[in-house]
Structure formats: C-alpha cells, structure tokens
FIROZA-104223 format. One record per atom (N, C-alpha, C, O): chain; x, y, z negated. Coordinates in nm, 3 decimals. Atoms other than C-alpha are relative to their C-alpha. Example, Ala and Ser with C-alpha at 12.3 -4.5 7.8 and 13.67 -1.06 7.14 Angstrom:
# FIROZA-104223
  kette       px       py       pz
      A    0.089   -0.119    0.000
      A    1.230   -0.450   -0.780
      A    0.090    0.120    0.000
      A    0.194    0.118   -0.066
      A   -0.082   -0.119    0.006
      A    1.367   -0.106   -0.714
      A   -0.077    0.109   -0.073
      A   -0.026    0.220   -0.090
This chain:
# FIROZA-104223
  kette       px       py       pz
      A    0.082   -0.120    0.000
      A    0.000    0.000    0.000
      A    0.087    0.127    0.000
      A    0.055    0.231    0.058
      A   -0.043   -0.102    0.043
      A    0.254    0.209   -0.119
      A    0.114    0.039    0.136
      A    0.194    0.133    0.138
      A   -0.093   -0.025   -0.233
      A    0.440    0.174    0.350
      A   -0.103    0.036   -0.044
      A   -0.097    0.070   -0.162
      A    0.095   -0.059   -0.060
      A    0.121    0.277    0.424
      A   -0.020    0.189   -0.019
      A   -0.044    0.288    0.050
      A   -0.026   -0.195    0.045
      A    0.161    0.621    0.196
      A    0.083    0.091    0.043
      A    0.082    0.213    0.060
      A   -0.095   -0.094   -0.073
      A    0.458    0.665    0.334
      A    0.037    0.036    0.108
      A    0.138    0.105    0.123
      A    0.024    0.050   -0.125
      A    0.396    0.611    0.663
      A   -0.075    0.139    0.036
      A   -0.037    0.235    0.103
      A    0.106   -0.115   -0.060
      A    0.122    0.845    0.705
      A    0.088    0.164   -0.105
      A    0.115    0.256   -0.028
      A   -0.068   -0.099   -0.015
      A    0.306    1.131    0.495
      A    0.095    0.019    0.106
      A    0.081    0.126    0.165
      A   -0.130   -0.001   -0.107
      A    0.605    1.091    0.740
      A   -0.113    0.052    0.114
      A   -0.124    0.170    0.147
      A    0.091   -0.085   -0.150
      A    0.332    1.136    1.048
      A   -0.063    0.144   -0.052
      A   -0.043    0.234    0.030
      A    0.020   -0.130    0.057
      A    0.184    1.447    0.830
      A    0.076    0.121    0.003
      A    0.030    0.234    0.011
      A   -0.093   -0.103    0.014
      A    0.508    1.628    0.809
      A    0.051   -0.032    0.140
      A    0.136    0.055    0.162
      A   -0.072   -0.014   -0.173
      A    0.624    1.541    1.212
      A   -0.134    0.073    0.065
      A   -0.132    0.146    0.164
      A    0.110   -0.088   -0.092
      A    0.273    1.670    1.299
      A    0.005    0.157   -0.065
      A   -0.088    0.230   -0.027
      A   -0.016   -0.107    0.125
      A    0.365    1.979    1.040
      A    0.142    0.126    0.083
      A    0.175    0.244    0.096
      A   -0.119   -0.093   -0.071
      A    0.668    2.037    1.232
      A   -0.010    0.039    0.142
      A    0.043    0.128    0.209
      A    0.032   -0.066   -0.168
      A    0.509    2.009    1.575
      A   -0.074    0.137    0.015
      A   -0.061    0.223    0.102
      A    0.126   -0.119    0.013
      A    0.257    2.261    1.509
      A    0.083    0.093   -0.023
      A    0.093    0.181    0.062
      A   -0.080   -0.138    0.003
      A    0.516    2.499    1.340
      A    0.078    0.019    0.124
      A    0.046    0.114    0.196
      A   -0.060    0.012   -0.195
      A    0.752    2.429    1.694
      A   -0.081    0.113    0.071
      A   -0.043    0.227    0.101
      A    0.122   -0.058   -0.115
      A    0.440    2.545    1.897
      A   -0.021    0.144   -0.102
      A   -0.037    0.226   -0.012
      A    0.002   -0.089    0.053
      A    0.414    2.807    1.695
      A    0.097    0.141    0.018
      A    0.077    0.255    0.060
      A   -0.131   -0.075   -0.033
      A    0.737    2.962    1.700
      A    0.022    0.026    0.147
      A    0.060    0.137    0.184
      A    0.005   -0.020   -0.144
      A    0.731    2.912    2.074
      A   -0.084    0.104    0.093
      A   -0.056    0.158    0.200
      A    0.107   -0.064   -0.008
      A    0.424    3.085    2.089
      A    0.048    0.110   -0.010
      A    0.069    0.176    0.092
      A   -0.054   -0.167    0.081
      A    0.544    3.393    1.918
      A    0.119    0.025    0.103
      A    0.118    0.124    0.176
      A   -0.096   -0.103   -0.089
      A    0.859    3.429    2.112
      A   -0.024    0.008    0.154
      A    0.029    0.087    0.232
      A    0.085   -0.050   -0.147
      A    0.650    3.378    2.441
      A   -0.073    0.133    0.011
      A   -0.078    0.202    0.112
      A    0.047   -0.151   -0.013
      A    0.464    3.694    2.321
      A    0.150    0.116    0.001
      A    0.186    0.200    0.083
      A   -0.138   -0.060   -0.002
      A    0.781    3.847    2.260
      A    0.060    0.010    0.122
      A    0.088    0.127    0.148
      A   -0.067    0.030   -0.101
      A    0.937    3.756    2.561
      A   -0.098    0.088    0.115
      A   -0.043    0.175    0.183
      A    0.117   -0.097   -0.066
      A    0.586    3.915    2.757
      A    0.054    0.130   -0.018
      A    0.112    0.197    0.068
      A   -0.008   -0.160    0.072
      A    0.626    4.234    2.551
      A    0.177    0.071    0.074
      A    0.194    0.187    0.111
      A   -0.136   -0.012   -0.051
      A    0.997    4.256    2.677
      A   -0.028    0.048    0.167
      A    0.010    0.156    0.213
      A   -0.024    0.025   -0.131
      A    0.923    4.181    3.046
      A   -0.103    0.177    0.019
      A   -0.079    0.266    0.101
      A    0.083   -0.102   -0.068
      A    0.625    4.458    3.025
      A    0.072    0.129   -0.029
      A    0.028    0.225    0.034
      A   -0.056   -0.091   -0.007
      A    0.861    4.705    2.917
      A    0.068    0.043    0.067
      A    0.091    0.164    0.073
      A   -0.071   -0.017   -0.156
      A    1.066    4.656    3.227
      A   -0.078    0.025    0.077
      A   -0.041    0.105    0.163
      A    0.064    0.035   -0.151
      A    0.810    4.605    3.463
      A   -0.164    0.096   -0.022
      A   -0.239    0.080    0.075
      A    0.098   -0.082   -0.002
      A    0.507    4.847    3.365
      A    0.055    0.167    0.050
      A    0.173    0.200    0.040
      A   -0.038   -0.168   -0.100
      A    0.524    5.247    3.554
      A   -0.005    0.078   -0.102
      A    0.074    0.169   -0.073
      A    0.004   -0.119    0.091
      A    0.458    5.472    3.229
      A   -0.001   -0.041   -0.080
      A   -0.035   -0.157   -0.100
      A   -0.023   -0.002    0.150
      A    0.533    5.546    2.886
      A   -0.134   -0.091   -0.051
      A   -0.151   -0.203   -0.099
      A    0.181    0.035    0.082
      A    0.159    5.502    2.781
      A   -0.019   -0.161    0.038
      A   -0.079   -0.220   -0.052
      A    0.032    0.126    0.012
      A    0.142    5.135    2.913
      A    0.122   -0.058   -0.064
      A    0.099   -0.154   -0.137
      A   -0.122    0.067    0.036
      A    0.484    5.039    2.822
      A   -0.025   -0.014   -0.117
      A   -0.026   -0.127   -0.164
      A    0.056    0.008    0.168
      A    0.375    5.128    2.459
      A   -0.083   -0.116   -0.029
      A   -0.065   -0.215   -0.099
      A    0.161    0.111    0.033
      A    0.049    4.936    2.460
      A    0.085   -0.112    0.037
      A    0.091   -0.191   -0.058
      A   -0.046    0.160    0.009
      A    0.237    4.632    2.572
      A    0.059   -0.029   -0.111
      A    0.033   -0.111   -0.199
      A   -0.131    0.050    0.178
      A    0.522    4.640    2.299
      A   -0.081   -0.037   -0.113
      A   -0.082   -0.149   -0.164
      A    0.080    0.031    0.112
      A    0.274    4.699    2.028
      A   -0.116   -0.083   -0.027
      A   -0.146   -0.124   -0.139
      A    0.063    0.104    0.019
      A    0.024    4.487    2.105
      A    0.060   -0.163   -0.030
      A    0.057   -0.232   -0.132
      A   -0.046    0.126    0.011
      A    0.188    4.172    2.215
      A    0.099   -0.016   -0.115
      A    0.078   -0.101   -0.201
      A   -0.064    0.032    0.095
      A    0.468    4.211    2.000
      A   -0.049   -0.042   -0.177
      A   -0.016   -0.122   -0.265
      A    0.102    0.041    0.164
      A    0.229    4.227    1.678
      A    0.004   -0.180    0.034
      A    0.064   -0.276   -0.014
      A    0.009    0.166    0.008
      A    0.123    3.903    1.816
      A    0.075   -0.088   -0.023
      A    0.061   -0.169   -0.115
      A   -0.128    0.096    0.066
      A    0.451    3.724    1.838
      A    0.064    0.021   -0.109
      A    0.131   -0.075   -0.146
      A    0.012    0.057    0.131
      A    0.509    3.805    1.514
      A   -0.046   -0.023   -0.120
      A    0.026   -0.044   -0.218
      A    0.069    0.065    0.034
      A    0.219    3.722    1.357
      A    0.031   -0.148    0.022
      A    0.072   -0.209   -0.076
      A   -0.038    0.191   -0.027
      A    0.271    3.314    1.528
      A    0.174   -0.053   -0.076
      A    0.218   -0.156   -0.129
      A   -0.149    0.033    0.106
      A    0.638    3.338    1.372
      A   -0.033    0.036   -0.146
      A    0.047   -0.025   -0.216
      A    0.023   -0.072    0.183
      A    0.520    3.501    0.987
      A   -0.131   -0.118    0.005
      A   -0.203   -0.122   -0.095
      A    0.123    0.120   -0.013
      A    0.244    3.193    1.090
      A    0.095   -0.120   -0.058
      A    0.092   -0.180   -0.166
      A   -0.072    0.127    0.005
      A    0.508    2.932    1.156
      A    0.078   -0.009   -0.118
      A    0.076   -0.117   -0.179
      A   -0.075   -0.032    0.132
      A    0.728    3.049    0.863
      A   -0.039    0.010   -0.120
      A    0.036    0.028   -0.216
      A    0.044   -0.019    0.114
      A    0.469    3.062    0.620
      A   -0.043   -0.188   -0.055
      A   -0.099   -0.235   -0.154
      A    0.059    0.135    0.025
      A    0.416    2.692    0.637
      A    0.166   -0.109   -0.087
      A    0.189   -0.221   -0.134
      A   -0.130    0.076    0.075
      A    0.778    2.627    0.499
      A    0.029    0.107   -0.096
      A    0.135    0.113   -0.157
      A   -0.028   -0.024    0.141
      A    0.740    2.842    0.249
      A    0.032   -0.035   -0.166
      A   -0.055   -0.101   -0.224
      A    0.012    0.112    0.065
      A    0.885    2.737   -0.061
      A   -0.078    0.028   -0.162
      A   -0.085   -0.047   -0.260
      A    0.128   -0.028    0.120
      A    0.624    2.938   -0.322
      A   -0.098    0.112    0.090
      A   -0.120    0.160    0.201
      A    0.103   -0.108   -0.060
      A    0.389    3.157   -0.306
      A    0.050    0.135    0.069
      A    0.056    0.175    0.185
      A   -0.100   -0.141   -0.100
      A    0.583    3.497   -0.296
      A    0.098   -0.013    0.020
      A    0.182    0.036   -0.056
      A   -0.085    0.025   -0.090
      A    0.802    3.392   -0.080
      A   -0.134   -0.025    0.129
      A   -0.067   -0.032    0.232
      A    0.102    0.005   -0.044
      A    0.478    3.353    0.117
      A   -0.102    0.172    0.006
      A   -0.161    0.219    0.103
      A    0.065   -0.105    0.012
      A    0.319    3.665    0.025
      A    0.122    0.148    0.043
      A    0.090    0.258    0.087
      A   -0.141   -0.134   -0.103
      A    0.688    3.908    0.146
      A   -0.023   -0.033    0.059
      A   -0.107    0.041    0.109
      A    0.026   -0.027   -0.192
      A    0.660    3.744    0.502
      A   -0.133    0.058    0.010
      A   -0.136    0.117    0.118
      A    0.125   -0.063   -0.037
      A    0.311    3.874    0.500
      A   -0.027    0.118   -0.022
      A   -0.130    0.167    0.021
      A   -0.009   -0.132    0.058
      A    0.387    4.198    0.343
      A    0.113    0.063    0.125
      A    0.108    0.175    0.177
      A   -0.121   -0.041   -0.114
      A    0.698    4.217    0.604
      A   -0.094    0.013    0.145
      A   -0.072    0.105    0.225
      A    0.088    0.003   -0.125
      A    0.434    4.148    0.892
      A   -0.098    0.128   -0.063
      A   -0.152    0.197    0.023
      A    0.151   -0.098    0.063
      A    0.174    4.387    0.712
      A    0.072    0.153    0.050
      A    0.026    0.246    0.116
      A   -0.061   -0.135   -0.018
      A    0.434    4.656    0.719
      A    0.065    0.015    0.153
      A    0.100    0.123    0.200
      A   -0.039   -0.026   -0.160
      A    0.546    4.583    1.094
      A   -0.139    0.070    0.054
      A   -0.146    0.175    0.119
      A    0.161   -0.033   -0.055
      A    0.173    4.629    1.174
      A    0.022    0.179    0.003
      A    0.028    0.259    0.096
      A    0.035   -0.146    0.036
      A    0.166    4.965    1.023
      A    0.144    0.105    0.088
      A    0.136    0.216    0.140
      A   -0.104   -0.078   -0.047
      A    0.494    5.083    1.149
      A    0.015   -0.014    0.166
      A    0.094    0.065    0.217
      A   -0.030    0.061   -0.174
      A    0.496    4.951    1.543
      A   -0.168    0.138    0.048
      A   -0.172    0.229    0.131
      A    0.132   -0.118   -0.046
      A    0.094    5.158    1.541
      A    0.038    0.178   -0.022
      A   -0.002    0.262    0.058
      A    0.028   -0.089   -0.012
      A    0.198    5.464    1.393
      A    0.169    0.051    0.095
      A    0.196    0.169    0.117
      A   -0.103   -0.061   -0.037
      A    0.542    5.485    1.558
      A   -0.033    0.025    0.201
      A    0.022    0.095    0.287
      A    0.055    0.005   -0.169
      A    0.347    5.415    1.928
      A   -0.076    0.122    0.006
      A   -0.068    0.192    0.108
      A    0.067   -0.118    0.019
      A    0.120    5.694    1.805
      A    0.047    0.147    0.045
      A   -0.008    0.240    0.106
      A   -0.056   -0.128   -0.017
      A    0.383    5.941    1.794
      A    0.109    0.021    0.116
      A    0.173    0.122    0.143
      A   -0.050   -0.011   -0.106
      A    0.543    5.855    2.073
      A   -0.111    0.038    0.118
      A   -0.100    0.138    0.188
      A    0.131   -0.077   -0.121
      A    0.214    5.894    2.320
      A   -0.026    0.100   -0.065
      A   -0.033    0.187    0.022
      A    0.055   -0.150   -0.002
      A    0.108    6.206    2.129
      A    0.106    0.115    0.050
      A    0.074    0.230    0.080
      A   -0.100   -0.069   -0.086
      A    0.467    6.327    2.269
      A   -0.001   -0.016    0.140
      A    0.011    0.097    0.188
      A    0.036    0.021   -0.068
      A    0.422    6.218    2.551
      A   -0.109    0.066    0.102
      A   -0.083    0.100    0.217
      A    0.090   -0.075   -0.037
      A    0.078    6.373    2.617
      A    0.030    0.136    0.020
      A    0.022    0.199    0.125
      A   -0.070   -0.143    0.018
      A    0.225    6.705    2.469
      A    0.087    0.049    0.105
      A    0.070    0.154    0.166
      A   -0.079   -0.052   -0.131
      A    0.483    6.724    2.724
      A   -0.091   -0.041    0.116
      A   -0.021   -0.048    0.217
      A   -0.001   -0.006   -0.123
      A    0.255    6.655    2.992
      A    0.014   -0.108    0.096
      A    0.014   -0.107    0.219
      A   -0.063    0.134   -0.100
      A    0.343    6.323    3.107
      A   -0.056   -0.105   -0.014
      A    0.012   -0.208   -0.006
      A    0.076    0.106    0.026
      A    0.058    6.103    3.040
      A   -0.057   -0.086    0.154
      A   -0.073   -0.208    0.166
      A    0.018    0.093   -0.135
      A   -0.033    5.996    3.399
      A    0.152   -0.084    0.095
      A    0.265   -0.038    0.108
      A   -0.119    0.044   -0.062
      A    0.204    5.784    3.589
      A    0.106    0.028    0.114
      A    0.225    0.011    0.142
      A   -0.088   -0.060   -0.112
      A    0.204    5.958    3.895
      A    0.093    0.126   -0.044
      A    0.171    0.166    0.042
      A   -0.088   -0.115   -0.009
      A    0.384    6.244    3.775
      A    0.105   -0.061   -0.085
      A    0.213   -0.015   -0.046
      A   -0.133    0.044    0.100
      A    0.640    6.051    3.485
      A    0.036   -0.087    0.150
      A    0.158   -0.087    0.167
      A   -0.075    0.124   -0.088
      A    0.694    5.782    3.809
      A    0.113    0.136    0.083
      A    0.234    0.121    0.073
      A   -0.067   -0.081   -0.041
      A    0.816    6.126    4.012
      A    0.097    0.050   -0.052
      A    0.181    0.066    0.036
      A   -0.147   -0.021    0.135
      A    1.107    6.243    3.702
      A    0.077   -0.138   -0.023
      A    0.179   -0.118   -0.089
      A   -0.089    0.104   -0.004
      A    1.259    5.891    3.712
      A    0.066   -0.031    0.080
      A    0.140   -0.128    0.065
C-alpha cells in the first residue's frame, strides 16, 4: 500500500513540475511578444500598450510558476507583493510617458513615423 503512496506522490510532483515548466514558458512567451512589439510596432503610444500589457502578463505566469515552490507563506506573499508593485509601477510609468508624448505633440504615428 505504502508503493502505491509513493507512486502516485512521485506522479503528483512530475505533474507539479510540468505545469510549473508550462508556466514559465508561458510567461517568457509573453515576454518575448512584448519585446518583439517594441521593435516592430510604428509609435510610442502602441509600443507602450504592448510592454505593459503583455509584459504584466509574463510576469504574472512566472510570480504563478514560482509561487508553487514556495517554501512558506511569505516567501509567497513578497513574489506577490513584487508582482503587485510591478503592476503599479509599469501603469503609472506608461502613463507618464504617453502624457509626454501627447504634450509634445506626437501622439499619432504619422507624424512621430516622419522624425525617425
């Protein structure tokens, strides 16, 4: 009885680690997005919205995958405070970059694509 317990923990923690895997993969696929759209989008104003969106996302799926090998609670509750405070800092720092942005004048693409 006592193979059988150990058997199925052992499949518990390889399905524990697949899931975190996919996880992590996940996250730096958003990451990796958020990257490409900063190359490959025409203006400030979308370039922003990509970074800060997607990037939230990928690391949310990593402060996901990482919270599952946590080894207490707060140690569990800083990555979520570390993600809590990316949140807040990635929105208001996109903020003040498009309200500069606007200010000077350069919110449409056709005219920032013409200064590059």
């Amino acid at each position: 009885m006592s193979l059988l317990l150990t058997v199925g923990a052992e499949m518990i923690e390889a399905a524990l680690f697949l899931f975190q895997c996919a996880l992590l993969f996940v996250g730096c696929l958003f990451f990796a997005v958020g990257t490409l759209g900063l190359f490959r989008l025409p203006d400030t104003l979308t370039r922003i919205h990509a970074l800060t969106k997607v990037d939230n996302l990928g690391l949310g799926f990593i402060v996901l995958a990482l919270l599952l090998q946590a080894s207490s609670v707060a140690g569990a509750l800083k990555m979520l405070l570390v993600w809590a405070v990316a949140l807040a800092a990635s929105a208001t720092s996109a903020h003040l970059v498009a309200r500069a942005v606007i200010d000077r004048g350069k919110g449409d693409s056709a005219r920032e694509g013409a200064d590059d």
